[in-house]
py3Dmol code that shows the C-alpha trace and the ligand (Angstrom):
import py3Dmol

protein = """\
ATOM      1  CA  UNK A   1     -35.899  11.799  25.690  1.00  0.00           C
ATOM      2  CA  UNK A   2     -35.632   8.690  28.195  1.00  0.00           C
ATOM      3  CA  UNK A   3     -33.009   6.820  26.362  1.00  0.00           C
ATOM      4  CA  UNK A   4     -30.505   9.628  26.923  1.00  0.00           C
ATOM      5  CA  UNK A   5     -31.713   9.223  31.007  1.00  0.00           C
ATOM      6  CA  UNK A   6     -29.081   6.573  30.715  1.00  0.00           C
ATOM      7  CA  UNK A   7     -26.562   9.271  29.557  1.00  0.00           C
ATOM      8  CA  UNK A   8     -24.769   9.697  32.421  1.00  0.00           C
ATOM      9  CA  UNK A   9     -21.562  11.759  33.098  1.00  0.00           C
ATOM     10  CA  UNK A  10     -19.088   8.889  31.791  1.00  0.00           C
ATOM     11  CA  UNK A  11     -21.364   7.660  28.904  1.00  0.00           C
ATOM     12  CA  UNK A  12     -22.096  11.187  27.735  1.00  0.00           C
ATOM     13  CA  UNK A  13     -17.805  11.984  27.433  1.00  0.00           C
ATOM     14  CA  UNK A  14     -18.168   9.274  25.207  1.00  0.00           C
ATOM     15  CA  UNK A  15     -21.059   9.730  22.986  1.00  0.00           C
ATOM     16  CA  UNK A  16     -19.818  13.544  22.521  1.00  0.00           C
ATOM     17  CA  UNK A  17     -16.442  11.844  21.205  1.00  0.00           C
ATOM     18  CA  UNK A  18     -18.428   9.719  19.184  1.00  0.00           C
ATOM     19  CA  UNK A  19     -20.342  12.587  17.524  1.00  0.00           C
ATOM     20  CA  UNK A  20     -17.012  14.544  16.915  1.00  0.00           C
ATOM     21  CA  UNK A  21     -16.143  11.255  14.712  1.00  0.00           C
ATOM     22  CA  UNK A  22     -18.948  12.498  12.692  1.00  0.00           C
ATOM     23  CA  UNK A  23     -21.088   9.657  13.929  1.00  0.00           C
ATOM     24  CA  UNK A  24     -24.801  10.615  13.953  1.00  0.00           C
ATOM     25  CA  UNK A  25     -26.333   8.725  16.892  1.00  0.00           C
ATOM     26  CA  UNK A  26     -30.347   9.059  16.914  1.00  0.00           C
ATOM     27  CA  UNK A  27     -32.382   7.360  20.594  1.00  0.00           C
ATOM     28  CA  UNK A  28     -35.622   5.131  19.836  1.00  0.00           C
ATOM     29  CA  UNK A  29     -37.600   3.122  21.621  1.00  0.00           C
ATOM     30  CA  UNK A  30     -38.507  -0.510  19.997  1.00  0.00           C
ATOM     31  CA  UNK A  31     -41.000  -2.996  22.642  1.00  0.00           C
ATOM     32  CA  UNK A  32     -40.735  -5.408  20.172  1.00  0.00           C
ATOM     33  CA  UNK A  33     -36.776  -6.301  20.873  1.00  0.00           C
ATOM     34  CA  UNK A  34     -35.869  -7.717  23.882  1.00  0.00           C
ATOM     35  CA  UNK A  35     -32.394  -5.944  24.564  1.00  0.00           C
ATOM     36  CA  UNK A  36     -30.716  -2.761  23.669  1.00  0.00           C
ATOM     37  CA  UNK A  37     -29.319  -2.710  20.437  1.00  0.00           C
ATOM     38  CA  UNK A  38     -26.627  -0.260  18.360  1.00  0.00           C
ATOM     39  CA  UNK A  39     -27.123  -0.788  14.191  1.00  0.00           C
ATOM     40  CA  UNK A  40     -26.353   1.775  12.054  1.00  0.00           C
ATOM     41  CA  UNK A  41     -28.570   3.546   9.398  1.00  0.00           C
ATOM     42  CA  UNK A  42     -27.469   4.343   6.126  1.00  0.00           C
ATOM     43  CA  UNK A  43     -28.107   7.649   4.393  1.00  0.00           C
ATOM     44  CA  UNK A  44     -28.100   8.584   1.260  1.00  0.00           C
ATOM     45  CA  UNK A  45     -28.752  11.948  -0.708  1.00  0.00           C
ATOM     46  CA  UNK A  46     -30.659  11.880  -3.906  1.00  0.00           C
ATOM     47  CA  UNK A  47     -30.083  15.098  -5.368  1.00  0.00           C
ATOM     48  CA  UNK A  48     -31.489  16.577  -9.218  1.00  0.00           C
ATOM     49  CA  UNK A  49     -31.044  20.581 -10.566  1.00  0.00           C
ATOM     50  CA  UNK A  50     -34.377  20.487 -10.736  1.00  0.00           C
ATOM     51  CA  UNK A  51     -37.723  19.161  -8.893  1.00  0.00           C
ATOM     52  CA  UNK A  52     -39.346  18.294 -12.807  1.00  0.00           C
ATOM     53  CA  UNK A  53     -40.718  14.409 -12.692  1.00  0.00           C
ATOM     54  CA  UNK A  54     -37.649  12.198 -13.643  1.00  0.00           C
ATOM     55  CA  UNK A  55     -38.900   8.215 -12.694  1.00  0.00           C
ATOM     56  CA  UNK A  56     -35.937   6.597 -14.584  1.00  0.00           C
ATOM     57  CA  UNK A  57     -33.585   8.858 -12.848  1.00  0.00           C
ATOM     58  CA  UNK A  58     -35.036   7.846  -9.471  1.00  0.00           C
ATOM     59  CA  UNK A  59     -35.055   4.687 -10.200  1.00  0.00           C
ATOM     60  CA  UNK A  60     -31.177   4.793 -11.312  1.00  0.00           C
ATOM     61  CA  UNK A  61     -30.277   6.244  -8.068  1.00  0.00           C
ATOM     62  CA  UNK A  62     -31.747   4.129  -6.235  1.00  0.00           C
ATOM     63  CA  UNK A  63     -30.256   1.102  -7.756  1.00  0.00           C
ATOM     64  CA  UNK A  64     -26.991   2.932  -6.895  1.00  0.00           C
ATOM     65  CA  UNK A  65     -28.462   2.441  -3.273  1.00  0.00           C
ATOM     66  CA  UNK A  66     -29.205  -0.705  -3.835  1.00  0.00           C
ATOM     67  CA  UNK A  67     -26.278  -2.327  -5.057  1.00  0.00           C
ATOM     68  CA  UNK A  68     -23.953  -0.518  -2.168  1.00  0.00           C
ATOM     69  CA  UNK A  69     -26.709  -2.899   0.270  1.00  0.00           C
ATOM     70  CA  UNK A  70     -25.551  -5.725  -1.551  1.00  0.00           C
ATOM     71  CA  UNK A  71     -21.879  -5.643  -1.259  1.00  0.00           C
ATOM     72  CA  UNK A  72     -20.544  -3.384  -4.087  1.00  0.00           C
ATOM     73  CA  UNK A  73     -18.050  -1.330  -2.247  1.00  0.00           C
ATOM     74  CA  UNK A  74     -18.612   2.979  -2.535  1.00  0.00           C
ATOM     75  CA  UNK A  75     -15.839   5.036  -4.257  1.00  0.00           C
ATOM     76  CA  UNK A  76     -14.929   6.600  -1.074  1.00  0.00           C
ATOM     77  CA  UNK A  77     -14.116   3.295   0.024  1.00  0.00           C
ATOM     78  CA  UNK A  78     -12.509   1.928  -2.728  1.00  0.00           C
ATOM     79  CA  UNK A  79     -10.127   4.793  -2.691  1.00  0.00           C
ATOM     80  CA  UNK A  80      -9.395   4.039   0.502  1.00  0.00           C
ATOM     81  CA  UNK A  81      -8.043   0.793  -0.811  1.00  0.00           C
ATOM     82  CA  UNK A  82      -7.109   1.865  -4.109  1.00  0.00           C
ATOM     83  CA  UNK A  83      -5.549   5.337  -4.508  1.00  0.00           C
ATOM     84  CA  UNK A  84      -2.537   6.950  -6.192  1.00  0.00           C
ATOM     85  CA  UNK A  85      -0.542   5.012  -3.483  1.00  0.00           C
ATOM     86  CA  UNK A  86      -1.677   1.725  -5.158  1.00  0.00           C
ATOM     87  CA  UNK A  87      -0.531   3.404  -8.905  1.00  0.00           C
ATOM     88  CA  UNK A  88      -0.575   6.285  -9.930  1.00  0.00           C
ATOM     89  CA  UNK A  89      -3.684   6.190 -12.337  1.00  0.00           C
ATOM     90  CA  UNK A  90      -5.716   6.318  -9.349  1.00  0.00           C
ATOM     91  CA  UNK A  91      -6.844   9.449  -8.384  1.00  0.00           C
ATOM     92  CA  UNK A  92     -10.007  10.301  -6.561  1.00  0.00           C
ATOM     93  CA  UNK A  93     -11.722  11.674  -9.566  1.00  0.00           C
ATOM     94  CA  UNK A  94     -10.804   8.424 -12.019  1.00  0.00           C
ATOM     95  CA  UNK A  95     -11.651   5.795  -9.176  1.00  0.00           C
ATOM     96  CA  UNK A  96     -15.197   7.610  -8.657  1.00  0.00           C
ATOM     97  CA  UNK A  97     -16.007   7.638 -12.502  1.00  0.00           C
ATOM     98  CA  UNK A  98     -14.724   3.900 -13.200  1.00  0.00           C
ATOM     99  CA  UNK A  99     -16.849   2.962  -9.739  1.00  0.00           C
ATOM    100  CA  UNK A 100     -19.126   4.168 -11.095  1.00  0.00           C
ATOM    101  CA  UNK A 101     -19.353   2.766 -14.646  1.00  0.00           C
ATOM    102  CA  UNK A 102     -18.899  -0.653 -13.151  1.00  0.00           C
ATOM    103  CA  UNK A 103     -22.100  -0.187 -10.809  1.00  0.00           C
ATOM    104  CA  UNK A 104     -23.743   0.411 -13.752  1.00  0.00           C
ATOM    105  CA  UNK A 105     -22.999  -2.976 -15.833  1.00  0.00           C
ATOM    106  CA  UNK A 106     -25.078  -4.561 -12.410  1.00  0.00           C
ATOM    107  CA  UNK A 107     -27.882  -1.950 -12.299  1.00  0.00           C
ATOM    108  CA  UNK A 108     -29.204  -2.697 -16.151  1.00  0.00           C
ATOM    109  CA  UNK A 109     -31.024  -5.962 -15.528  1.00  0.00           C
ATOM    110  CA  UNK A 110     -32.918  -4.605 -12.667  1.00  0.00           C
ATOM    111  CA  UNK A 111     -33.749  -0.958 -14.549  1.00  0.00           C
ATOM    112  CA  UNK A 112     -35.217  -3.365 -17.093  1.00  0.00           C
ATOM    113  CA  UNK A 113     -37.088  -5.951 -14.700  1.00  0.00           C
ATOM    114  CA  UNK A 114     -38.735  -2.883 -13.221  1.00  0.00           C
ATOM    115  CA  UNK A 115     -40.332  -2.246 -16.846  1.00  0.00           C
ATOM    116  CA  UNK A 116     -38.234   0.701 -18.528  1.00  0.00           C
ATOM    117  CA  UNK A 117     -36.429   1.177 -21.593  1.00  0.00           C
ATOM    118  CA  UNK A 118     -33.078   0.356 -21.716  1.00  0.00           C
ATOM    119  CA  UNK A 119     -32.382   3.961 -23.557  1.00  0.00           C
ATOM    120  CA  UNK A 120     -34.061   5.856 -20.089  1.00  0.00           C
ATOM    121  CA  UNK A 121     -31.113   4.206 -18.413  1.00  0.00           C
ATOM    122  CA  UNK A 122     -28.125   7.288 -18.465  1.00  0.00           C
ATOM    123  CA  UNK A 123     -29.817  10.675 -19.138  1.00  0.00           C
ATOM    124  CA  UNK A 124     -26.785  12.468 -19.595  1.00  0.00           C
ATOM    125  CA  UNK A 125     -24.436  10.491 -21.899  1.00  0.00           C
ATOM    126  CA  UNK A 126     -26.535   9.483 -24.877  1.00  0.00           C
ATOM    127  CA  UNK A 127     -25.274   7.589 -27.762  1.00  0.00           C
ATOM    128  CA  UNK A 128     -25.171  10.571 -29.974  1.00  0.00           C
ATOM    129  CA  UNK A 129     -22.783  12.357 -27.446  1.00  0.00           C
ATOM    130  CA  UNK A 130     -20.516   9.373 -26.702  1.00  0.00           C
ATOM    131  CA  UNK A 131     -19.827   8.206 -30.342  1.00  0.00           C
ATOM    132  CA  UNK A 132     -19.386  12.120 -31.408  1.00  0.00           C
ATOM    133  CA  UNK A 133     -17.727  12.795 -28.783  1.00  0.00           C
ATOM    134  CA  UNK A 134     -15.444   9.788 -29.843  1.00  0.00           C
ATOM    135  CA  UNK A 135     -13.746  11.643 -32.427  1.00  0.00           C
ATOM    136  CA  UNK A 136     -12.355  14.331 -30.000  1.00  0.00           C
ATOM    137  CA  UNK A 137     -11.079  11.660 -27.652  1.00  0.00           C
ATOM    138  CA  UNK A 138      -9.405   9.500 -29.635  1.00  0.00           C
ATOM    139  CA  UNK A 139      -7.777  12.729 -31.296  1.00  0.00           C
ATOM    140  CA  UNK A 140      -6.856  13.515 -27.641  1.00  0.00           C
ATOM    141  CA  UNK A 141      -5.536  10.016 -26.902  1.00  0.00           C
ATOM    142  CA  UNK A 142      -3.149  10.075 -30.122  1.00  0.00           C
ATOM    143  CA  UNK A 143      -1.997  13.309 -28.718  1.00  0.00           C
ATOM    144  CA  UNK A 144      -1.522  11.930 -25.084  1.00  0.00           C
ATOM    145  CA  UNK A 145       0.609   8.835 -26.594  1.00  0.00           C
ATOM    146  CA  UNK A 146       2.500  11.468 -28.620  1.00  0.00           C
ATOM    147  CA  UNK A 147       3.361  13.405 -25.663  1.00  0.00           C
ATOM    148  CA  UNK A 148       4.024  10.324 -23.769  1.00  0.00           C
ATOM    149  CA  UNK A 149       1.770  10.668 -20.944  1.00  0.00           C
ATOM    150  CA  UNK A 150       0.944   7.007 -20.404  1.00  0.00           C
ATOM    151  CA  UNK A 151      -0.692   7.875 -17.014  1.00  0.00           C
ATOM    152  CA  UNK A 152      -3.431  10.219 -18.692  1.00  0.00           C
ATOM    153  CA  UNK A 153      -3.790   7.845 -22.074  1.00  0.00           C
ATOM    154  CA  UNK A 154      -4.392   4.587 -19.701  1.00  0.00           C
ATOM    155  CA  UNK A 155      -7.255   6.324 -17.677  1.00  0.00           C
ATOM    156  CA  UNK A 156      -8.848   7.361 -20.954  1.00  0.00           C
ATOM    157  CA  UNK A 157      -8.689   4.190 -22.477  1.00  0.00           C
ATOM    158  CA  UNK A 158      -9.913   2.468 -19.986  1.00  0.00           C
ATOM    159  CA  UNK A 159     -13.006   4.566 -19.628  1.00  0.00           C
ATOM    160  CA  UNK A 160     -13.761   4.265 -23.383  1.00  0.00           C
ATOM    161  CA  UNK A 161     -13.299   0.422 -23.021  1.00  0.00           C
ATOM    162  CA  UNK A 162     -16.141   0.542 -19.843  1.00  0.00           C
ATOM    163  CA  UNK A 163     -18.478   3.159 -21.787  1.00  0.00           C
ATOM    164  CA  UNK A 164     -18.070   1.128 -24.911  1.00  0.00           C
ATOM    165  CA  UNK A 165     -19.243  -2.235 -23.284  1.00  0.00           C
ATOM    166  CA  UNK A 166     -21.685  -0.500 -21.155  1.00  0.00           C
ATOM    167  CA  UNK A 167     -23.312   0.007 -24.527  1.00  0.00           C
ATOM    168  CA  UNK A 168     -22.889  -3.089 -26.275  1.00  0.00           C
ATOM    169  CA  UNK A 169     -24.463  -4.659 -23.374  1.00  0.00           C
ATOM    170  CA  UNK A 170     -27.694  -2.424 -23.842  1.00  0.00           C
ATOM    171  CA  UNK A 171     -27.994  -4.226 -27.640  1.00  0.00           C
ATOM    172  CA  UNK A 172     -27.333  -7.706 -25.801  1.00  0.00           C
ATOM    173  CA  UNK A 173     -29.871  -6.619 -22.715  1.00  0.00           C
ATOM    174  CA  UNK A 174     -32.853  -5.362 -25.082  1.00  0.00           C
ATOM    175  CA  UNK A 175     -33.081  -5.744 -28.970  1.00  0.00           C
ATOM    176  CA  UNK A 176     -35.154  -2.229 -29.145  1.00  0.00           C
ATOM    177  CA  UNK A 177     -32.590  -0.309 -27.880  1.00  0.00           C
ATOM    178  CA  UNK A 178     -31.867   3.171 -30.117  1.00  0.00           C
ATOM    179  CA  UNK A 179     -29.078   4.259 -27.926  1.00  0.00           C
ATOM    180  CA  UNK A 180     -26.715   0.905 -27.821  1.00  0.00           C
ATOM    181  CA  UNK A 181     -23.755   0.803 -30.044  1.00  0.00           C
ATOM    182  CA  UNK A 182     -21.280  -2.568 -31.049  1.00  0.00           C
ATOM    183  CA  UNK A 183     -18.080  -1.923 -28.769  1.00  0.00           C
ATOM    184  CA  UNK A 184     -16.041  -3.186 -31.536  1.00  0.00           C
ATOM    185  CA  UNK A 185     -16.069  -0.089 -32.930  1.00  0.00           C
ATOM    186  CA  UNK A 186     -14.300   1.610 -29.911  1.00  0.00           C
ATOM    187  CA  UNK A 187     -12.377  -1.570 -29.031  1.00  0.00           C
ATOM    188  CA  UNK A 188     -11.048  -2.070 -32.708  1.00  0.00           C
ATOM    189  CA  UNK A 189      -9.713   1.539 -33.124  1.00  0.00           C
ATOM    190  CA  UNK A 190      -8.316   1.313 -29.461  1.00  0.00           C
ATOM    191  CA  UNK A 191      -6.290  -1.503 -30.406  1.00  0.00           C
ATOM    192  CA  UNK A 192      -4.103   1.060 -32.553  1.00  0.00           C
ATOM    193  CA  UNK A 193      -2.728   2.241 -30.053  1.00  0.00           C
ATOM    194  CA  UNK A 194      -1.929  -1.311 -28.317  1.00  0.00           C
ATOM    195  CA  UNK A 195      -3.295  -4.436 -28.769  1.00  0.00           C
ATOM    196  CA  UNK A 196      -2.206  -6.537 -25.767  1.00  0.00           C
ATOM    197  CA  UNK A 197      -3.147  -4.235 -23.027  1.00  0.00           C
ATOM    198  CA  UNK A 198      -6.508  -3.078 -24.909  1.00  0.00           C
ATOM    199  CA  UNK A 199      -7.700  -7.138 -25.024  1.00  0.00           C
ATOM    200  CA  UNK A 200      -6.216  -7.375 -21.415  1.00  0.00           C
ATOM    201  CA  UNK A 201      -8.722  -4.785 -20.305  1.00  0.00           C
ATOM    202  CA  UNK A 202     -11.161  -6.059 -22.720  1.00  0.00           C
ATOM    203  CA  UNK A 203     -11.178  -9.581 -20.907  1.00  0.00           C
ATOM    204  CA  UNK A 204     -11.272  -7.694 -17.441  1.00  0.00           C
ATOM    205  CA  UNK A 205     -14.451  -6.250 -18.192  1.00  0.00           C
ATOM    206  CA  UNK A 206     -15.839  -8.920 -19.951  1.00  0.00           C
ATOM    207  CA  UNK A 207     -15.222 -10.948 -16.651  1.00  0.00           C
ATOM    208  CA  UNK A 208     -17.006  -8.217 -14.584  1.00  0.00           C
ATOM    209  CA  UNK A 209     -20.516  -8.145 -16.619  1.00  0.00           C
ATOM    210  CA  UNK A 210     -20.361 -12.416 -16.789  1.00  0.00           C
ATOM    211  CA  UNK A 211     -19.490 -12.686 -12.862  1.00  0.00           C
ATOM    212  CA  UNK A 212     -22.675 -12.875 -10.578  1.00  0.00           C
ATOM    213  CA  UNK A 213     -20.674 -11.168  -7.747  1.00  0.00           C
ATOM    214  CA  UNK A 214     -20.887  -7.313  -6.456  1.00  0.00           C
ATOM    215  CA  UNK A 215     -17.321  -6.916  -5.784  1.00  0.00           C
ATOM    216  CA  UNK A 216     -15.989  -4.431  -6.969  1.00  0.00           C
ATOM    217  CA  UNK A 217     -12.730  -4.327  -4.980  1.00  0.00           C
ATOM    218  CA  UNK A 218     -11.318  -7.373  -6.788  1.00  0.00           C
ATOM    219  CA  UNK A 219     -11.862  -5.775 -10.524  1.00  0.00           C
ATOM    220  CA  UNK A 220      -9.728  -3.246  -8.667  1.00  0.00           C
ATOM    221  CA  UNK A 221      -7.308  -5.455  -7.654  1.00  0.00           C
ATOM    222  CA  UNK A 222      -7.117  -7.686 -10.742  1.00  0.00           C
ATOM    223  CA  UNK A 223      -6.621  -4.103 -12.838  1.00  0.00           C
ATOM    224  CA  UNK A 224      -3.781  -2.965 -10.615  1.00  0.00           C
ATOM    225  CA  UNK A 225      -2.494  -6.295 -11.034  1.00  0.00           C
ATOM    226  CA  UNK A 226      -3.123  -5.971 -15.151  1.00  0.00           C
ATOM    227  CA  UNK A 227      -1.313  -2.313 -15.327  1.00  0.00           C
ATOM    228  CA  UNK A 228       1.618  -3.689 -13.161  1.00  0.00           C
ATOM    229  CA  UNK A 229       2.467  -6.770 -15.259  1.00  0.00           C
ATOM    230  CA  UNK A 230       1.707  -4.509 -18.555  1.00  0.00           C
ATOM    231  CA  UNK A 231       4.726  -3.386 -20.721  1.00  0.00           C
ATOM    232  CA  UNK A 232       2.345  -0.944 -21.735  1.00  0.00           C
ATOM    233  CA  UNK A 233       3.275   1.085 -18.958  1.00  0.00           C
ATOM    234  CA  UNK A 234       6.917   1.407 -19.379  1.00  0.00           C
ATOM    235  CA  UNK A 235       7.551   1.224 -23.077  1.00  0.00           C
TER     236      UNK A 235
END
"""
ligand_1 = """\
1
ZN
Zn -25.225 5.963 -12.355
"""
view = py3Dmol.view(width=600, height=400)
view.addModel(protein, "pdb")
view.setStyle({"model": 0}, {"cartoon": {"style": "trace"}})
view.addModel(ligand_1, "xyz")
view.setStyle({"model": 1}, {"stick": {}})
view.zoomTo()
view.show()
């Protein structure tokens, strides 16, 4: 241990208040620098049910990883910005699931540079689950505009318009693909319900898989922006 040598009563107060922070400070010594240095290591935990062989998983996951190293923001972070403070639609749960779904419009060109199938790419929503399980949501959504809960219909809708365009872009991304399906068929139907705020959203997303940049928290912003100028929200 001869870093912490240099631990001494003052600097050890303050590297126990730094590890009740939660920071995890680890000692190493480097002859090729040429002065001490502080830089912090990310971590990350890849975690499966099972230990059965699973490459296109892996290799999802850690395009996860690698997109957070290039800018696009975490959903613990973005909830830090954007959270039910910001409007009401965002909760913890629906900021983490539309994070996510936006990651994933930047992850398919690499998945497919690295030589797999476009299909491989989501293991656990299929196209045979999504567009069956279509039919139940859009039942659901009717019901929700019924019942007037705008809050619970708007988060809905705009996870159908992300899934939706998630898998038109696997039919733009790679001919063969089995598992892609034309968003108009989601987008069209969603328009019953309203058209303005449904091609609003459309055009948001659109904007997102044409833009070369990994920022995340201006989609964000720009949607807060959307729902706030809406009538959609207070009709
Ligand atoms: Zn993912």
């Amino acid at each position: 241990m001869p870093l912490q040598k240099s631990l001494n009563e003052k600097n050890q107060e303050l590297y126990t208040s730094l590890l009740k922070q939660g920071f995890e400070i680890n000692f190493e010594i480097d002859p090729s620098v040429s002065s001490w240095y502080a830089q912090p290591k990310f971590k990350y935990v890849i975690g499966a049910p099972t230990d059965e062989l699973n490459h296109t998983a892996m290799a999802h996951e850690l395009l996860h990883i690698k997109l957070e190293g290039m800018g696009f923001e975490n959903s613990i972070n973005i909830y830090k910005y954007f959270n039910e403070k910001t409007n009401e639609i965002f909760d913890a749960n629906f900021v983490g699931n539309l994070n996510n779904s936006l990651a994933h419009f930047k992850m398919l060109d690499d998945f497919i540079q690295m030589g797999y199938s476009i299909d491989d790419f989501l293991q656990d929503t299929p196209r045979e689950y999504f567009v069956k399980d279509m039919i139940v949501r859009l039942a659901f959504l009717i019901q929700d505009e019924l019942n007037h809960d705008k809050v619970a219909l708007l988060k809905e809708i705009i996870l159908m318009i992300s899934t939706a365009k998630l898998f038109n872009l696997y039919k733009i991304k790679q001919d063969s693909t089995t598992e892609g399906v034309h968003e108009d068929i989601i987008i069209i139907t969603l328009k019953k319900i309203n058209e303005n705020i449904i091609n609003e959203l459309n055009n948001l997303f659109q904007e997102w898989i044409d833009t070369n940049t990994l920022t995340n928290q201006f989609f964000f912003q720009k949607l807060t922006d959307l729902i706030e100028s809406s009538e959609f929200m207070k009709t």
